[in-house]
PQR file with spaces between the fields and no chain letter, atoms N, CA, C, O and H, PARSE charges and radii, in Angstrom:
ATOM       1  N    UNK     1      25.919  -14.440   -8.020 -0.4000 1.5000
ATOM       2  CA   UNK     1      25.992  -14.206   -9.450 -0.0000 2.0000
ATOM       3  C    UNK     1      26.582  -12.818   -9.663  0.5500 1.7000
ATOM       4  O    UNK     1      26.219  -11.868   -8.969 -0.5500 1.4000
ATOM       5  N    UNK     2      27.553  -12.697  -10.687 -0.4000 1.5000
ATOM       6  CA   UNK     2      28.283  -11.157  -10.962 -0.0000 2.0000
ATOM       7  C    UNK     2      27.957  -11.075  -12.245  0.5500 1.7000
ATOM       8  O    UNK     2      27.951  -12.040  -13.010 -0.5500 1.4000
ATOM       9  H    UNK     2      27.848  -13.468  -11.250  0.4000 1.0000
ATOM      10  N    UNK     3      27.669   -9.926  -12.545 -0.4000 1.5000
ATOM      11  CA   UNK     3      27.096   -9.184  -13.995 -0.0000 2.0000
ATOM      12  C    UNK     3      28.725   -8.223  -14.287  0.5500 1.7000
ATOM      13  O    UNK     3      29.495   -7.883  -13.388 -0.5500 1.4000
ATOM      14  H    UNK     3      27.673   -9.142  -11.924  0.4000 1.0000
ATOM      15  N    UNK     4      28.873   -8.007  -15.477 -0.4000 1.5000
ATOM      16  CA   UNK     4      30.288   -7.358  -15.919 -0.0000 2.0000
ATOM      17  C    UNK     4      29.599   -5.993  -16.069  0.5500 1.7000
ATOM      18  O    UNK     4      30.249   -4.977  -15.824 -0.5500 1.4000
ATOM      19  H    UNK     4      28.248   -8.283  -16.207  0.4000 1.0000
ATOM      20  N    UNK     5      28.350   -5.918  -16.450 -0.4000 1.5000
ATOM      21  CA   UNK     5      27.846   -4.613  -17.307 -0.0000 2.0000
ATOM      22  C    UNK     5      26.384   -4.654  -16.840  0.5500 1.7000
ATOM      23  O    UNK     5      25.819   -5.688  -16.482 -0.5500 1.4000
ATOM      24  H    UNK     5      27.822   -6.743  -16.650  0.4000 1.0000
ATOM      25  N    UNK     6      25.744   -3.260  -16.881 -0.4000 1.5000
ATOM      26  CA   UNK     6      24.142   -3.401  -16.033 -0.0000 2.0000
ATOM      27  C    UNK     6      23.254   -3.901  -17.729  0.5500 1.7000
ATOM      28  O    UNK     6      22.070   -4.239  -17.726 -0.5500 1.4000
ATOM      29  H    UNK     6      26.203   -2.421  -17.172  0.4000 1.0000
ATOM      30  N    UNK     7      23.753   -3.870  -18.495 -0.4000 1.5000
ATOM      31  CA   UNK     7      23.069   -4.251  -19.898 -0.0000 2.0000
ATOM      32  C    UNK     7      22.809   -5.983  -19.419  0.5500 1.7000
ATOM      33  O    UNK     7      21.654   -6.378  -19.261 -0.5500 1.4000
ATOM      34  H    UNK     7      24.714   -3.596  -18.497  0.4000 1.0000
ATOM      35  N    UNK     8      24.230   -7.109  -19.177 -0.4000 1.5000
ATOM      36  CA   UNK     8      24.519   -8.196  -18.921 -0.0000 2.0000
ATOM      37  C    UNK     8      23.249   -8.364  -17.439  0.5500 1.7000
ATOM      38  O    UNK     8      22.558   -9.381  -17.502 -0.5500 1.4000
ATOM      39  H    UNK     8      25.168   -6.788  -19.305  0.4000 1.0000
ATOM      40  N    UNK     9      23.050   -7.637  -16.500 -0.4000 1.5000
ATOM      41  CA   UNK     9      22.122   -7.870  -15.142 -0.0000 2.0000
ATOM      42  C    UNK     9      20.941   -7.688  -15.913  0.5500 1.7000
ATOM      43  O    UNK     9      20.429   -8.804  -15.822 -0.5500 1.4000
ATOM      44  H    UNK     9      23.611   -6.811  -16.449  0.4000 1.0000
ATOM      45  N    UNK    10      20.214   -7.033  -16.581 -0.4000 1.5000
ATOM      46  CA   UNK    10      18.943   -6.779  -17.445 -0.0000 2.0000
ATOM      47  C    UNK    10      18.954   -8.213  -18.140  0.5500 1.7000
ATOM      48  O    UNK    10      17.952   -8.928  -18.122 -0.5500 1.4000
ATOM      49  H    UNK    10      20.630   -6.126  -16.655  0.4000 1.0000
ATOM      50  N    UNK    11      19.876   -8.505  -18.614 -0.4000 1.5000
ATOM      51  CA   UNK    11      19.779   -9.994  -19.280 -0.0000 2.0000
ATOM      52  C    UNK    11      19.351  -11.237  -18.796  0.5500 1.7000
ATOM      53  O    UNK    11      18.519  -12.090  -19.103 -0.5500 1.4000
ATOM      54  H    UNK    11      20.690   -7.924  -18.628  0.4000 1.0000
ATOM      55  N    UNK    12      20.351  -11.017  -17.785 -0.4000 1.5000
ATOM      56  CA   UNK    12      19.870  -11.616  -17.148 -0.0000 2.0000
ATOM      57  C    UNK    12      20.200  -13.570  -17.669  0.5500 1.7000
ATOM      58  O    UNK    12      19.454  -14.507  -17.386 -0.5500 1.4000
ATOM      59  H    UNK    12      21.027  -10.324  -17.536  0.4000 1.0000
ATOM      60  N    UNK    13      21.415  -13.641  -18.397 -0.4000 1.5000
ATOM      61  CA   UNK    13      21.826  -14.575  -18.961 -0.0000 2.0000
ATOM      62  C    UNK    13      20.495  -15.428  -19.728  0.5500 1.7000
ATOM      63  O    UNK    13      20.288  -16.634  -19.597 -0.5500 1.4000
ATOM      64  H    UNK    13      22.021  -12.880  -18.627  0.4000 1.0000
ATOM      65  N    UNK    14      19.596  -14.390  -20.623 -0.4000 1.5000
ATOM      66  CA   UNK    14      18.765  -15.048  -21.248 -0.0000 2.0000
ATOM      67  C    UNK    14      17.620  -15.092  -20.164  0.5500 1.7000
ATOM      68  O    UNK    14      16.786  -15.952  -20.445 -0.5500 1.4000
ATOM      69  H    UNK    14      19.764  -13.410  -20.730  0.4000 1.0000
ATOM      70  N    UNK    15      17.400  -14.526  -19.214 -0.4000 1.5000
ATOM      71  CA   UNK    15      16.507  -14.932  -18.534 -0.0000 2.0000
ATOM      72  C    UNK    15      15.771  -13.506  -18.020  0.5500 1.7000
ATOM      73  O    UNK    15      14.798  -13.418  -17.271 -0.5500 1.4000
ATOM      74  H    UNK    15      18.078  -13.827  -18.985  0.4000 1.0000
ATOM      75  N    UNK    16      16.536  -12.415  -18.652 -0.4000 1.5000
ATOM      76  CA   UNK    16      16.101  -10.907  -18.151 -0.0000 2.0000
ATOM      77  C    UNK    16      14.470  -10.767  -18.248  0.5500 1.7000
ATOM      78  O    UNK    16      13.852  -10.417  -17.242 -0.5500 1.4000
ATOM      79  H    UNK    16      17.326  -12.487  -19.260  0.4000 1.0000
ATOM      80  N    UNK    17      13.563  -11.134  -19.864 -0.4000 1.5000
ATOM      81  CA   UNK    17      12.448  -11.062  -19.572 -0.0000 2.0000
ATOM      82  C    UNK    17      11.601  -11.657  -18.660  0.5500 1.7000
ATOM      83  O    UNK    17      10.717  -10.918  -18.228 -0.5500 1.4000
ATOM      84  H    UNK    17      14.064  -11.419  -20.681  0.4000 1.0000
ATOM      85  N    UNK    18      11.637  -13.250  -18.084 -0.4000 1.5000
ATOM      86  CA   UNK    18      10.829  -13.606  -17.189 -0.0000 2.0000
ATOM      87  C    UNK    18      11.034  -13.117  -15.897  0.5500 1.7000
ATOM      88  O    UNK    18      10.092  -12.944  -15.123 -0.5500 1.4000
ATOM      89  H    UNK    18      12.355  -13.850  -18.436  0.4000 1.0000
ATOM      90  N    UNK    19      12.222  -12.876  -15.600 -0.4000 1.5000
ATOM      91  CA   UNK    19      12.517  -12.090  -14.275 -0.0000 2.0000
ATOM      92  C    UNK    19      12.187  -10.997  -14.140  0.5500 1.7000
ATOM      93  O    UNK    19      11.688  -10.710  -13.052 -0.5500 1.4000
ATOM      94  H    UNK    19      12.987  -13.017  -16.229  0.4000 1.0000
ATOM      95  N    UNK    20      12.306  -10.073  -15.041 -0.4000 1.5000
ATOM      96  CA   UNK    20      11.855   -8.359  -15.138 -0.0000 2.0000
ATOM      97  C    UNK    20      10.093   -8.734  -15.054  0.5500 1.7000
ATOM      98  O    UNK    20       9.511   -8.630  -13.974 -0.5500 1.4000
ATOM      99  H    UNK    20      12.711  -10.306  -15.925  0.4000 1.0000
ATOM     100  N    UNK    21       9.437   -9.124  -16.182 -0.4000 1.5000
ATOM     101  CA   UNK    21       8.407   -9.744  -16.443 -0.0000 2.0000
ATOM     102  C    UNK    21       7.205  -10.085  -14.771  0.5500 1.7000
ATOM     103  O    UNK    21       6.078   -9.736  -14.418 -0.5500 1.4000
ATOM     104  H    UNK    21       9.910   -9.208  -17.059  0.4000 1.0000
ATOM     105  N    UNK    22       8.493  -11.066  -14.117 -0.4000 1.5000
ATOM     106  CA   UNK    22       7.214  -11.670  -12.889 -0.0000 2.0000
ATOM     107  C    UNK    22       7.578  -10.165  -11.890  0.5500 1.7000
ATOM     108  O    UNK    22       6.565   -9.587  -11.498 -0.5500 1.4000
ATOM     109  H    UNK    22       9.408  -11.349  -14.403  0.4000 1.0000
ATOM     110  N    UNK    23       8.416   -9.774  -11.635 -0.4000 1.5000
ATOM     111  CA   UNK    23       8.547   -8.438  -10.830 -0.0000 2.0000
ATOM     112  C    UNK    23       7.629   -7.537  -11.435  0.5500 1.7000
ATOM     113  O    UNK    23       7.286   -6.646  -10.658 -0.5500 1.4000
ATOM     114  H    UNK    23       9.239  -10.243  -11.953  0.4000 1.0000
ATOM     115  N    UNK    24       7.091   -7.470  -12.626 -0.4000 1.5000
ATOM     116  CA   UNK    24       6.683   -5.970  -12.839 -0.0000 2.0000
ATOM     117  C    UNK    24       4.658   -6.744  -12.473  0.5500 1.7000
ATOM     118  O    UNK    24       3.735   -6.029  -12.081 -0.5500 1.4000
ATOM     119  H    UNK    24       7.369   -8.194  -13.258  0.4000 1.0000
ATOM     120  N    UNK    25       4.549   -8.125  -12.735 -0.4000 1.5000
ATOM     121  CA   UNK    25       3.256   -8.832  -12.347 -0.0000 2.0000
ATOM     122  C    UNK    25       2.939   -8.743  -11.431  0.5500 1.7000
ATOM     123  O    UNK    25       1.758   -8.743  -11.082 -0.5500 1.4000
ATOM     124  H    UNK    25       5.298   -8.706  -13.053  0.4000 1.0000
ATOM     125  N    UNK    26       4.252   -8.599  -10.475 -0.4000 1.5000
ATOM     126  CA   UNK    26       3.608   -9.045   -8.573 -0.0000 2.0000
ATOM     127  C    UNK    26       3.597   -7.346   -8.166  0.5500 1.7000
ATOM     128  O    UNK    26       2.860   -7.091   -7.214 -0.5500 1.4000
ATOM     129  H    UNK    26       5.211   -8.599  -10.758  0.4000 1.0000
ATOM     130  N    UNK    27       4.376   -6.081   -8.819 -0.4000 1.5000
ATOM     131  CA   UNK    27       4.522   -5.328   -8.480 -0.0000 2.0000
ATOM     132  C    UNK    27       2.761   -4.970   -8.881  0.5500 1.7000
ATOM     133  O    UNK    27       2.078   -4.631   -7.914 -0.5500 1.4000
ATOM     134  H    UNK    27       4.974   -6.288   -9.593  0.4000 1.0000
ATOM     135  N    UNK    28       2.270   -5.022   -9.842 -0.4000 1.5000
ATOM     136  CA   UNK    28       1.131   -4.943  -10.005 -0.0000 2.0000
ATOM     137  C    UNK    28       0.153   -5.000   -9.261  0.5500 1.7000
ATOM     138  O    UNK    28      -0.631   -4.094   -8.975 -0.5500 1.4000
ATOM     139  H    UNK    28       2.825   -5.298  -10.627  0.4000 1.0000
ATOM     140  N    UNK    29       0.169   -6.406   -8.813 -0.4000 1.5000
ATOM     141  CA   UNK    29      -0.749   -7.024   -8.047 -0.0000 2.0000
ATOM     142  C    UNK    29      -0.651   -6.547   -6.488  0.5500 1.7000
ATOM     143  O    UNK    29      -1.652   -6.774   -5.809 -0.5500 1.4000
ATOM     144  H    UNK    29       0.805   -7.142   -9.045  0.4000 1.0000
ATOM     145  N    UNK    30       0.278   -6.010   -5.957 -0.4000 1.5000
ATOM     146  CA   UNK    30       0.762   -5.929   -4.928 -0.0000 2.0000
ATOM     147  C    UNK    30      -0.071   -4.029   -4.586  0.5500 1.7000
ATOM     148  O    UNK    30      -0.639   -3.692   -3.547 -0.5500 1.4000
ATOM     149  H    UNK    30       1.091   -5.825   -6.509  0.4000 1.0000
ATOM     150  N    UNK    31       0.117   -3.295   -5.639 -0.4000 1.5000
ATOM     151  CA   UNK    31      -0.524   -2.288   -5.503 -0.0000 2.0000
ATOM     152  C    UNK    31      -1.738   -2.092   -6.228  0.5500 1.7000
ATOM     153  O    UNK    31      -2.162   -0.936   -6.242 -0.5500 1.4000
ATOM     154  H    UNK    31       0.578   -3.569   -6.483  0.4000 1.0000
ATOM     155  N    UNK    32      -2.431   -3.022   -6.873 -0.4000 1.5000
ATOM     156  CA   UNK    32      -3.748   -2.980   -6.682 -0.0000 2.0000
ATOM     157  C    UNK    32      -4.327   -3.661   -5.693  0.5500 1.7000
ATOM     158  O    UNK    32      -5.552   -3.735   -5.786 -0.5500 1.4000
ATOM     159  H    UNK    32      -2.087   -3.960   -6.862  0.4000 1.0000
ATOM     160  N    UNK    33      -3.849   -4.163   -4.808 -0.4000 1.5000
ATOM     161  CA   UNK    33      -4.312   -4.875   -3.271 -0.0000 2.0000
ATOM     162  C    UNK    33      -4.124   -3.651   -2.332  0.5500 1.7000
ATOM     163  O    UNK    33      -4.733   -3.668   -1.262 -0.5500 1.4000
ATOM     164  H    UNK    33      -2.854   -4.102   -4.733  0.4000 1.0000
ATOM     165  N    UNK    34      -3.476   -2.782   -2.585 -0.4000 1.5000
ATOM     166  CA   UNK    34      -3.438   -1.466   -1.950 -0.0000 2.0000
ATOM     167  C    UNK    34      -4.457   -0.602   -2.131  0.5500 1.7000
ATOM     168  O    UNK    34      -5.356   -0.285   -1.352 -0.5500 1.4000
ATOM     169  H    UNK    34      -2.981   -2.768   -3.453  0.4000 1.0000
ATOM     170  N    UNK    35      -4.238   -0.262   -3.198 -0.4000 1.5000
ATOM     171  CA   UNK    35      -5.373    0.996   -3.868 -0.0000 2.0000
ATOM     172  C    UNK    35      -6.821    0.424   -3.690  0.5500 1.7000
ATOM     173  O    UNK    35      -7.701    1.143   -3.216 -0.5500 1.4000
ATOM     174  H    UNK    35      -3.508   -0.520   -3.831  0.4000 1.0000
ATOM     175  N    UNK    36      -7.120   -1.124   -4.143 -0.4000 1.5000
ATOM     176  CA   UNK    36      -8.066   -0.891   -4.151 -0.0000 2.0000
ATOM     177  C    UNK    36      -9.049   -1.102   -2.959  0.5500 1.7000
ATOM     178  O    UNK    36     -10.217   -0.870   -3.271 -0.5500 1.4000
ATOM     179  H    UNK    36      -6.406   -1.708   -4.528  0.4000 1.0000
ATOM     180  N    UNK    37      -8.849   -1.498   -1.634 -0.4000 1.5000
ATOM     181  CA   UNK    37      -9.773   -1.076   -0.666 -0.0000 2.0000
ATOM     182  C    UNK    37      -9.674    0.172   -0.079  0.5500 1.7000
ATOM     183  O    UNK    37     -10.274    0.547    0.929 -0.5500 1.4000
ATOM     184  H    UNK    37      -7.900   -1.687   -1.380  0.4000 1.0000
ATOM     185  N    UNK    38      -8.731    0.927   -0.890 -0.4000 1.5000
ATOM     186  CA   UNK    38      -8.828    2.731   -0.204 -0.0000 2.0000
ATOM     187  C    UNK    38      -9.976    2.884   -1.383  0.5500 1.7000
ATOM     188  O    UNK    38     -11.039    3.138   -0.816 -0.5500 1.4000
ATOM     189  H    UNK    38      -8.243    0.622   -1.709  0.4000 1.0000
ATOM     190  N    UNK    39     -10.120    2.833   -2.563 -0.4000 1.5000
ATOM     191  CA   UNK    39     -10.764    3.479   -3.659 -0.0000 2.0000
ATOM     192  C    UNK    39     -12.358    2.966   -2.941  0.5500 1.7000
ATOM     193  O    UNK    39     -13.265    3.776   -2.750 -0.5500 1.4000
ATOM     194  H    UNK    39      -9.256    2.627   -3.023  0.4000 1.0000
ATOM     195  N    UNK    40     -12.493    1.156   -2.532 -0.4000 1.5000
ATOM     196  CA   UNK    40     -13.748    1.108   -1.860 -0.0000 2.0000
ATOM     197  C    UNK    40     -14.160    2.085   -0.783  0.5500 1.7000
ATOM     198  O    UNK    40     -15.183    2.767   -0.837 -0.5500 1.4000
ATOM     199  H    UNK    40     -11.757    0.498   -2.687  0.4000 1.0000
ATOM     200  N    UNK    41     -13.110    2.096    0.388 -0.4000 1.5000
ATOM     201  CA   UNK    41     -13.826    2.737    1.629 -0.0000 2.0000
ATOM     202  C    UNK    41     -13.826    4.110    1.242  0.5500 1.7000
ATOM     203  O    UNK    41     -14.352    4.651    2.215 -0.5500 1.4000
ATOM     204  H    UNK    41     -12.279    1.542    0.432  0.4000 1.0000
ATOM     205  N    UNK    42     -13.474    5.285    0.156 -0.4000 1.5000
ATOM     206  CA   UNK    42     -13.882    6.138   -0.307 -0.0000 2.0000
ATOM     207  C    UNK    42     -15.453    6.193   -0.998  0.5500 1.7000
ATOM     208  O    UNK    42     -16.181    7.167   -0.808 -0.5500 1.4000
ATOM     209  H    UNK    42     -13.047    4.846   -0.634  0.4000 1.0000
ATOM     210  N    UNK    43     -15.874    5.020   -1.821 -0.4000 1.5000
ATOM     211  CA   UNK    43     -16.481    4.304   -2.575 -0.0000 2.0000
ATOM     212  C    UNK    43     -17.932    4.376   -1.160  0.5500 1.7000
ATOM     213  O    UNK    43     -18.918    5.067   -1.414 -0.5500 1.4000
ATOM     214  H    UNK    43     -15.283    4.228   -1.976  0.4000 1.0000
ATOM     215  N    UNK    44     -17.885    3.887   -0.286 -0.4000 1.5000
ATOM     216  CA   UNK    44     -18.724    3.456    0.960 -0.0000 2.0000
ATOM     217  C    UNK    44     -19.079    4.644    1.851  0.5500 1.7000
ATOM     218  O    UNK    44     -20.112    5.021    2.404 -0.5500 1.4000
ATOM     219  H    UNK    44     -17.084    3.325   -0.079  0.4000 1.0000
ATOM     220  N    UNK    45     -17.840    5.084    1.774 -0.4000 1.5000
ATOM     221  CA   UNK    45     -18.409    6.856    2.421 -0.0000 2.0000
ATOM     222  C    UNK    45     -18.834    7.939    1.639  0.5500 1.7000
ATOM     223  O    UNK    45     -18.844    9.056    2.154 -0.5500 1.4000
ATOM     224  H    UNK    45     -17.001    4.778    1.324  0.4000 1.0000
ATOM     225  N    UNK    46     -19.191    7.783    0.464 -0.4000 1.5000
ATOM     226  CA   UNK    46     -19.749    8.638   -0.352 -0.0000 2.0000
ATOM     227  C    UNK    46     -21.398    8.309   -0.501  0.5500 1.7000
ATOM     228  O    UNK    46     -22.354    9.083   -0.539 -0.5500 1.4000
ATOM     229  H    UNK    46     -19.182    6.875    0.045  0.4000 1.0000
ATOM     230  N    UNK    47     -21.337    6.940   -0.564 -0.4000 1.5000
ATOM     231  CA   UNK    47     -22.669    6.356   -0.314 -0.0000 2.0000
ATOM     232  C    UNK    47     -23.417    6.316    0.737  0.5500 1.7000
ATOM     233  O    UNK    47     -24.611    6.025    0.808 -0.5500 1.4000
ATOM     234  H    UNK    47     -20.560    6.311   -0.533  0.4000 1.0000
ATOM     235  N    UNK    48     -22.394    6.738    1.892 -0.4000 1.5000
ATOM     236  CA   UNK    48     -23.371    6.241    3.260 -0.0000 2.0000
ATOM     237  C    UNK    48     -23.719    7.747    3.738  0.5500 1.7000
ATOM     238  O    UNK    48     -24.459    7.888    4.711 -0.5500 1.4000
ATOM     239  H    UNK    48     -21.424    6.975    1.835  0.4000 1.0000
ATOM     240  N    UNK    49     -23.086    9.107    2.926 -0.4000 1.5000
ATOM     241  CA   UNK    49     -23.348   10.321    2.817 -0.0000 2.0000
ATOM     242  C    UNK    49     -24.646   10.700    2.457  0.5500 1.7000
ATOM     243  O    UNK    49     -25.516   11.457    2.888 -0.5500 1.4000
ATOM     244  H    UNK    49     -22.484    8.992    2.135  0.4000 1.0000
ATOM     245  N    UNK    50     -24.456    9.768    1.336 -0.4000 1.5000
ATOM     246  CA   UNK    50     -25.900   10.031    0.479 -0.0000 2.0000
ATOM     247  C    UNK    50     -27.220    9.719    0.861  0.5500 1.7000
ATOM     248  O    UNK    50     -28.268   10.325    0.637 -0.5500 1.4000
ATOM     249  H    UNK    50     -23.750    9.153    0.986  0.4000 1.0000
ATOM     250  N    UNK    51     -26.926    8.341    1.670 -0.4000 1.5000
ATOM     251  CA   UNK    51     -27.963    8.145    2.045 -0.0000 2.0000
ATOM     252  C    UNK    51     -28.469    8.567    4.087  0.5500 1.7000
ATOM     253  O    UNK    51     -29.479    8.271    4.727 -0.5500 1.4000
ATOM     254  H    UNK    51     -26.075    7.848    1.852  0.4000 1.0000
ATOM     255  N    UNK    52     -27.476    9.171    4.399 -0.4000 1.5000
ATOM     256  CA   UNK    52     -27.740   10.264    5.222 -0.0000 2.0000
ATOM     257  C    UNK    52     -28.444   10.915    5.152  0.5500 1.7000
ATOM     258  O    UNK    52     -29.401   10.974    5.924 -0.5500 1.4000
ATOM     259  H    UNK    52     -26.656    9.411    3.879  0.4000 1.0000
ATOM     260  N    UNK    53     -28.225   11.730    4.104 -0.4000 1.5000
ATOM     261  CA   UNK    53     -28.676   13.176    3.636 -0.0000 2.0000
ATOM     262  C    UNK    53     -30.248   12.855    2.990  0.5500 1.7000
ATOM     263  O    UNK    53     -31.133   13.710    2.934 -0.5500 1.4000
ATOM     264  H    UNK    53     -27.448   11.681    3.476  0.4000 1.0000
ATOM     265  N    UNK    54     -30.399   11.351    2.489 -0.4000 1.5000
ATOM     266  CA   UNK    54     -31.972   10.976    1.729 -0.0000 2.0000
ATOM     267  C    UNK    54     -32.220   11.065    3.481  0.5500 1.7000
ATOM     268  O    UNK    54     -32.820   11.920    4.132 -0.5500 1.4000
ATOM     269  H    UNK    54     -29.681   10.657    2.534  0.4000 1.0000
ATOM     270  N    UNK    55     -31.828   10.386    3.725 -0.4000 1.5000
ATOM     271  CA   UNK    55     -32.728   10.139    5.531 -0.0000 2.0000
ATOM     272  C    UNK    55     -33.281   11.208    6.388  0.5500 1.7000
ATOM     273  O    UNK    55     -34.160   11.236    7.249 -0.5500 1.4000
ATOM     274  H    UNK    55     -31.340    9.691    3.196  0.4000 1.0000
ATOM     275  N    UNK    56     -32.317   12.256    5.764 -0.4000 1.5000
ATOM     276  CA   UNK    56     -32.485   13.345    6.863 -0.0000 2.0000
ATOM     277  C    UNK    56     -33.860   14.074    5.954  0.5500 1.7000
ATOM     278  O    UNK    56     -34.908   14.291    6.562 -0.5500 1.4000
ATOM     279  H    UNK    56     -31.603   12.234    5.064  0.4000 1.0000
ATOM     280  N    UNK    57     -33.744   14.389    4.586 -0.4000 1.5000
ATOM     281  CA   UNK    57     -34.522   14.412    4.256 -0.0000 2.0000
ATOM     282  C    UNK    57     -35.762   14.379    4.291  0.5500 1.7000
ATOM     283  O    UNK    57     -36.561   15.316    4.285 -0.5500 1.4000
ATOM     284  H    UNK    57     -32.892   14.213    4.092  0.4000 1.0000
ATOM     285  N    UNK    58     -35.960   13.110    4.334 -0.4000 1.5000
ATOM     286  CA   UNK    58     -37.635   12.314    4.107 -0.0000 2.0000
ATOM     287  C    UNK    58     -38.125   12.893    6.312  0.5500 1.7000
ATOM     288  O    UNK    58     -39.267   13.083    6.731 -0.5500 1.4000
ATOM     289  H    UNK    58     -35.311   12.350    4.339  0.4000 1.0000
ATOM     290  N    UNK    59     -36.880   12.994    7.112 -0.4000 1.5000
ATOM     291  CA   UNK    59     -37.183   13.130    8.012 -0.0000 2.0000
ATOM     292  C    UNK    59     -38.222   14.513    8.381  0.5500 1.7000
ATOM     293  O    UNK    59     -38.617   14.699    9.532 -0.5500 1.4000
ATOM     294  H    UNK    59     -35.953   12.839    6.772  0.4000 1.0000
């Protein structure tokens, strides 16, 4: 497929929003499958700190 103009490739011959559209969905999805088991195992070592520190505590 050849576009004359980058306005005409955005278009995408009428089809620019669902195409722009599912790219910007999967781009989404793709980096919240990233982020979010770093944000957990941050999430898990803050907790398993805490309850270190109760342990050592009560010790």
């Amino acid at each position: 497929m050849s576009f004359n103009s980058f306005s005409e490739f955005l278009a995408m011959d009428g089809h620019g929003l669902y195409v722009w559209l599912s790219y910007a969905i999967a781009a989404t999805i793709v980096t919240i499958n990233l982020v979010s088991p770093l944000l957990r195992k941050k999430q898990l070592k803050a907790e398993l700190l805490r309850r270190l520190r109760r342990e050592k505590k009560a010790v």
